[in-house]
N, C-alpha and C positions, 0 to 999 in steps of 0.2 A: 504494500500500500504506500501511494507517494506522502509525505510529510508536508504537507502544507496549512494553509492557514483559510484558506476560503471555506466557505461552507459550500457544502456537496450534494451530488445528488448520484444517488446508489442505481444504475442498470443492474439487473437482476437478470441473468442471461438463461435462457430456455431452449437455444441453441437458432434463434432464427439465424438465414446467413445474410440479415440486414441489421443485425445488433446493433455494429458499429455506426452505422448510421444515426442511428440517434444518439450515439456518442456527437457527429459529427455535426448534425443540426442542434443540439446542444452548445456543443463550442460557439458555434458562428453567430448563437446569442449572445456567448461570452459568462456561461455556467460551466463550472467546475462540477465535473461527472469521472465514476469511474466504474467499467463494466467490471462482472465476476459470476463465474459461471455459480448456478445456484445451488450445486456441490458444497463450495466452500463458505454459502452466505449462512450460517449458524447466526443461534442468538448471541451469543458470545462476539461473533462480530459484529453482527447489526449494534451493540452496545458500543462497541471500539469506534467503528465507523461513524455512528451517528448521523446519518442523513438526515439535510431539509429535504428530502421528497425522491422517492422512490417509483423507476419507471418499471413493469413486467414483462419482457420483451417478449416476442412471439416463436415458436419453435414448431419442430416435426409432430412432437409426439403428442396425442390424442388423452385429455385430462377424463378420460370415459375408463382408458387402463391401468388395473390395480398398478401402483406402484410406480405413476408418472412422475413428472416431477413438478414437487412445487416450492417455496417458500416457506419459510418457520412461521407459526404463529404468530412470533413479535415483530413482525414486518406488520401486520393489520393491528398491532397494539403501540404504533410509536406514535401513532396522533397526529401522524404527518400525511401530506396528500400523493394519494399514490395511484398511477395510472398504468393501467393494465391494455396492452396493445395484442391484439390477436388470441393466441396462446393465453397472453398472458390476461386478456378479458377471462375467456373462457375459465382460468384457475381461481380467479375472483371471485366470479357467478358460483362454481362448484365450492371451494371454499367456505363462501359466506351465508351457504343455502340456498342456492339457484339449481339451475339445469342444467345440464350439457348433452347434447344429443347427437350421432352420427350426422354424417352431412346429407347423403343422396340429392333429393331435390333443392335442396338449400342453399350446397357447397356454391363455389363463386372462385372466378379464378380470374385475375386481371381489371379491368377499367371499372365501375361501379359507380353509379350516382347516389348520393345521399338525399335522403331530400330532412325537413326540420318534425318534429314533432309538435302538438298544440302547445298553446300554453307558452310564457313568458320565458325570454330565452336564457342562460345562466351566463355567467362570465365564461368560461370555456367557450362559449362559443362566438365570444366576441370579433366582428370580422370575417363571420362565415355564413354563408345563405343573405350576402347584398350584390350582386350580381345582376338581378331581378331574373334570373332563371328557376329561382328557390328552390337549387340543391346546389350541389357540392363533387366536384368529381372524387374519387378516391379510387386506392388501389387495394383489392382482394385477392388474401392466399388464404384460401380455408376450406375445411370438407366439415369438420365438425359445428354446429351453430348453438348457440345460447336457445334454451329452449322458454324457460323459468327465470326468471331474474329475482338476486338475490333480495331477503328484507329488505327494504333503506331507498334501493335502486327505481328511479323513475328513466323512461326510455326520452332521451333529446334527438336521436334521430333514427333515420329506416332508409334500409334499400332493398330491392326486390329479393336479394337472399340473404337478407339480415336483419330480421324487425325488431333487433337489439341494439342497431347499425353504434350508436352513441348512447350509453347509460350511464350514470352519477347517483351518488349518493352525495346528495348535495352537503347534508349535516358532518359528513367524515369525511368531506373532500377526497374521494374516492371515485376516479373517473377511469370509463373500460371504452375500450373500442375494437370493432370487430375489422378495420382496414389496419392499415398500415401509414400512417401521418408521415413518417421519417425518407418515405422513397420518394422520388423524382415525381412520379406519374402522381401523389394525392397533391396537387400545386399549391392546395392553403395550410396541408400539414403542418408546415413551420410554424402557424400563424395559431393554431390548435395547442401546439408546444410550448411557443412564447405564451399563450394565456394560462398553461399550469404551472410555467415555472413564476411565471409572476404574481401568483396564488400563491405559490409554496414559500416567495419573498426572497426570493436570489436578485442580487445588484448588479449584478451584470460587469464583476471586476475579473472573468479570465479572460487573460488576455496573451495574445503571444511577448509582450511582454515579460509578463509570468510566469508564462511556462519556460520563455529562454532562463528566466533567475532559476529555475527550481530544477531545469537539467541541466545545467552547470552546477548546481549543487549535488547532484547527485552524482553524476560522472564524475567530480570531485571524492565523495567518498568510496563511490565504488572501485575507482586506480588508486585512489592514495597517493605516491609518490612513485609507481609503477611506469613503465614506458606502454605506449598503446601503439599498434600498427593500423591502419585505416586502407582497406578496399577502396581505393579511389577508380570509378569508372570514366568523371568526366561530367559525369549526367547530373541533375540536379539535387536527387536524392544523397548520393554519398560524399557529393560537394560541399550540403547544405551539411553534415554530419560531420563533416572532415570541422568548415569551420566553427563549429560548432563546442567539438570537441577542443580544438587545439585553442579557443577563447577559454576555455575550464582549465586548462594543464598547460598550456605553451608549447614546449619544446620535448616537452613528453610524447607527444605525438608527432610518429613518423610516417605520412601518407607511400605507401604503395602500390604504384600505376602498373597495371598486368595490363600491357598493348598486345592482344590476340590475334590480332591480326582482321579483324572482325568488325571495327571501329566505319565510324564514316569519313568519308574525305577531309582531311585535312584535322582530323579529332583531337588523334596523337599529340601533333603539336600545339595544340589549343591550352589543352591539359598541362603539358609541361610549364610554358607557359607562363598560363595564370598563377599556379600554383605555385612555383617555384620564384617569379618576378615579382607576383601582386601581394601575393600572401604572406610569401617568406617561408611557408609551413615549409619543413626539412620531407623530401620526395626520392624515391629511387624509381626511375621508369626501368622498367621492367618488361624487354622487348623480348618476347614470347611468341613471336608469330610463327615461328618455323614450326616450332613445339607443338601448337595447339591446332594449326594446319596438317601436319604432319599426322596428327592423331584421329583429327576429321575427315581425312580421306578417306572416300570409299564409303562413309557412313551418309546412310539418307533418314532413318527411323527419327525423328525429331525426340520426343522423349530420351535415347541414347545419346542425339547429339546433346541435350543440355544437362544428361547425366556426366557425358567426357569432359564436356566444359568446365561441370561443377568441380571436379574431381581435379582436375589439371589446376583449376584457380584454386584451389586448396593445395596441391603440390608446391605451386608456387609461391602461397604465401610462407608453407612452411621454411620452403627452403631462404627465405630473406628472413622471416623471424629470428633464424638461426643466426643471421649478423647483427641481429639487434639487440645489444647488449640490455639485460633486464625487459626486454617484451613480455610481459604475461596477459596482454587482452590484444584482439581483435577488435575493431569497429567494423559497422558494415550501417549501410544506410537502406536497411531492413522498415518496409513501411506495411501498414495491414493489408491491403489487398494481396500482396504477395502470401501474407500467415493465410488469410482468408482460404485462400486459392489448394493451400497446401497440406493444412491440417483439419482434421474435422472435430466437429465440437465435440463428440466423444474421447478423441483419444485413441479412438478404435480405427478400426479396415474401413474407408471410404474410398469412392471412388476417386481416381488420379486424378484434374483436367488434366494438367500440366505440374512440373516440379520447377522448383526455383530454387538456384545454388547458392543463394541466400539465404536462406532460411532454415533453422534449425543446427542440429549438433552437428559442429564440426567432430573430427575424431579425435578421438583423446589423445592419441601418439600427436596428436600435434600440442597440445599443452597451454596452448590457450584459451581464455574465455572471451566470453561473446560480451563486448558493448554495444546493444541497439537503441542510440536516445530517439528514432524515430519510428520506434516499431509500432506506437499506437495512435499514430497520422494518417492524414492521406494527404492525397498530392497538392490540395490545392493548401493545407495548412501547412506540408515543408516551405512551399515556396510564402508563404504568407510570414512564418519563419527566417525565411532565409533575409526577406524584404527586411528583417527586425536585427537582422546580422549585419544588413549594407549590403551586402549582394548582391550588385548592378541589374535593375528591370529587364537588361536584353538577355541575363543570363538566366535567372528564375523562371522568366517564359517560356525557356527552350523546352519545346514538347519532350515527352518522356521515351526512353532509350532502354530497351532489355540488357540487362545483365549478359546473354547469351549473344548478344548485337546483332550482324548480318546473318547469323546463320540460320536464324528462324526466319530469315527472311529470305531464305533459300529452298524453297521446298524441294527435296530429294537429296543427290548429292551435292557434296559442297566442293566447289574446284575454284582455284585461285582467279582464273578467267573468270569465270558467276560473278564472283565477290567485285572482281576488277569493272564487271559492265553495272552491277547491282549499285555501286558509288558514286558512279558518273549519275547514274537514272535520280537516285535518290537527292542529288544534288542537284540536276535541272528540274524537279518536281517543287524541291524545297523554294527554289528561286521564282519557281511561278508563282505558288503563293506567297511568297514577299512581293514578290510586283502587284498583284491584284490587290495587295492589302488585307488576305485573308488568313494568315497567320496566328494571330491573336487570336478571332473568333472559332480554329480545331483544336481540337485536344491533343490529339496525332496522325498525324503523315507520313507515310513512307511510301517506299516503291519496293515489293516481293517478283525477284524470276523466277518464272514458272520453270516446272523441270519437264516441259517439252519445247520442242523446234516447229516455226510453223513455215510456209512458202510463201513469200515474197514479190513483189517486183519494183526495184531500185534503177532507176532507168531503163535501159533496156536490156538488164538483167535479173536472171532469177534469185532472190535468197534464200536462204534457209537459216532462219536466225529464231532466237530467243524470242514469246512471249513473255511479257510483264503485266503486275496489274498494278493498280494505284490505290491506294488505302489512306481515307481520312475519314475522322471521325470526330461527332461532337461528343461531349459526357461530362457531368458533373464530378466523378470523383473516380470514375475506370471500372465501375462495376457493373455499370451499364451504358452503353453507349448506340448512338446513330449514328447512320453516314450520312456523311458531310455532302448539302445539295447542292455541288456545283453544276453551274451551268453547263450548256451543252459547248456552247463557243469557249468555254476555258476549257473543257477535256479535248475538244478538237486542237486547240493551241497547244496544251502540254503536250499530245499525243502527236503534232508534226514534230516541235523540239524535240523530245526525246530519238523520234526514228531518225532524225535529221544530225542529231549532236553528239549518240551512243552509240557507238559501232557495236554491234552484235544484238541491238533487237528491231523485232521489225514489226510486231504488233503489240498495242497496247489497250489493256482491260480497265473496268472501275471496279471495284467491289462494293457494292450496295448489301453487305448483311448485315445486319446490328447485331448486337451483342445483349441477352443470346437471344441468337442460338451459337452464333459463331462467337469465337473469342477474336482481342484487337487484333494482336498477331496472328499470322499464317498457322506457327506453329506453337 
């Protein structure tokens, strides 16, 4: 538990895999929140902890099965207001003496209108149903529905498979909702959240301020007077982590550039750079491309490639640790959607999407520990971070870059020539959107070669070159994202520059799938 001084508000996790969300529309009010899976929330802690107001967030498992999971008793005995979201409505209602009933006809899955209930509206719903539509869009993931509602609970709204949609106790400040407030798709969620937390009496003092004081305190006691080595990629995440770190310790930390060979044009020396002229932070680049090329040859299986990757960047760091006299931690600019992606709320066998060689237990022969001061971020609070570090605007905006770099952007195999036409493309693609000015407004852009050849004709000759496709997207925080709707006349221009300016492709794609179904990257 972090040591600080704000008053808090307790997530109580049930395993939805949008928890953190309402960690994140929390923050962006500037309330101090901390998730914890509901394993660990005893009374004993809820006493330590003390929260101003407790959220129940929404999970898999059905409160109809002996033995789900809930909340202690003294969570509904601390007199504080507490808001039960999905899951966590449902364990309220059964809790408190309500109902819960399988889904069938009722379930709901995606867009969902709300509409208000009679009767005078309470503060919660201050700023919701004035549209003059008199509802409310929100977003539905649910099979089980509130059949009963608990003593106390009067219903504030309804939608056609939830006529619990919004219920309160208004005397115990006790509020359930059968949507999801915290995602993209309910658009006045925030607005629903801002009104409990300003019920519960939070002042609205976290700030990234506060939190750069409070992890610099903590990376302070957690090295001590230790040396720290820092995974430097370049990208914004281990950048913002790098200075971060090295503002808590100084000279204790020594960032380590692994150049894979894999980078975008001109990366490499961007990185040395910065770092080494701007910062001053003490840097060993670490040119590795033959190595890591070397090892990815012949592999196409994406999964394998980002398992060699991980493997080899762990090789790597070990064997520079070993020149670093007193190194006993690693940094890694480790952020959630990467945990998200990788670990399941169990602990248990879930399904893979993808692995990230960020994440989790290094091996023990290598002897160091793990500093992550931005494991419980997402992107747009590193960079909102980074802004609080000084961190030049042209550098914080730079769209986000995998850990694994080109080679997930190589579907099949990876051969030096791919990579060589993959840099050039990704580089007149970047350049179009700075000319049109649309830069700012995507999350991420790149250019992926496809692993086949198609037929040509380049004057009055045949080709037989490389397909590409082109990939931009918009998204609030990478967990869910749309493509980006460029016009027809900018993919016609990007698509003559590219065949005109890259030797070795001759047709070029857009990728319109969102995410999901498809994830950002290829691979």
């Amino acid at each position: 538990m972090t040591t600080q001084t704000h008053d808090r508000l307790l997530i109580i996790d049930f395993g939805s895999q949008v928890t953190q969300l309402i960690a994140r529309r929390l923050r962006e009010l500037k309330t101090y929140c901390e998730i914890h899976p509901y394993q660990n929330v005893t009374e004993a802690f809820i006493a330590d902890f003390a929260p101003r107001a407790v959220i129940l967030s929404g999970g898999p498992d059905s409160v109809t099965r002996p033995g789900s999971p809930r909340p202690p008793q003294a969570v509904y005995d601390l007199g504080v207001p507490i808001l039960g979201i999905c899951y966590g409505q449902q364990v309220m209602m059964q809790d408190l003496g309500g109902r819960v009933e399988a889904g069938d006809t009722t379930a709901e899955f995606g867009r969902a209108w709300v509409t208000p209930a009679e009767g005078p509206r309470p503060d919660i719903l201050n700023g919701w149903f004035l549209d003059g539509s008199g509802r409310e869009q929100v977003w539905m993931s649910h099979g089980d529905h509130v059949s009963a509602l608990a003593p106390g609970f009067e219903v504030l709204g309804t939608s056609p498979g939830a006529p619990f949609a919004i219920t309160a106790d208004l005397a115990r400040r006790f509020y359930a909702v059968q949507f999801h407030p915290e995602v993209h798709h309910t658009p006045n969620g925030k607005t629903l959240l801002q009104n409990f937390i300003h019920d519960a009496g939070f002042t609205g003092d976290w700030t990234m301020g506060a939190y750069r004081a409070e992890a610099i305190a903590k990376i302070r006691a957690q090295v001590g007077d230790k040396r720290v080595i820092c995974g430097l990629s370049g990208g914004v995440d281990s950048s913002v982590a790098a200075v971060l770190i090295h503002e808590a310790i100084g000279d204790q930390l020594t960032c380590v550039f692994v150049d894979h060979g894999l980078l975008r044009q001109g990366e490499a020396e961007e990185v040395v750079t910065m770092f080494r002229d701007h910062y001053n932070i003490p840097l060993i680049h670490a040119d590795e491309a033959e190595l890591f090329l070397g090892e990815l040859d012949g592999v196409s299986d994406p999964e394998t490639k980002r398992k060699t990757i991980g493997k080899l960047f762990i090789d790597v760091f070990q064997r520079h640790a070993g020149e670093i006299e007193g190194a006993e931690f690693l940094a890694q600019g480790t952020l959630y959607p990467d945990v998200i992606e990788s670990v399941s709320f169990s602990g248990g066998p879930s399904v893979t999407i993808k692995s990230h060689h960020n994440v989790g237990g290094l091996p023990d022969k290598m002897g160091l520990k793990l500093v992550e001061p931005l494991r419980e971020l997402f992107k747009d609070e590193v960079r909102a971070l980074g802004r609080e570090l000084g961190l030049p605007d042209s550098f914080i905006g730079r769209h986000p870059f995998p850990g694994p770099g080109l080679a997930i952007r190589c579907p099949g195999e990876i051969t030096r020539e791919k990579l060589e036409i993959l840099r050039k493309a990704d580089a007149v693609f970047i350049d179009q959107i700075r000319k049109h000015g649309l830069y700012d407004e995507i999350w991420q852009a790149f250019v992926a070669i496809l692993p086949v050849r198609t037929v040509g004709v380049m004057g009055d000759g045949r080709t037989y070159d490389f397909a590409c496709a082109l990939r931009a997207v918009t998204s609030v925080d990478g967990m869910t994202a749309d493509y980006y709707p460029f016009s027809h006349d900018f993919l016609g221009e990007t698509a003559t520059r590219l065949i005109n300016e890259v030797r070795g492709i001759n047709r070029v794609t857009y990728d319109v799938t969102s995410k999901p179904p498809g994830t950002i990257e290829w691979e």
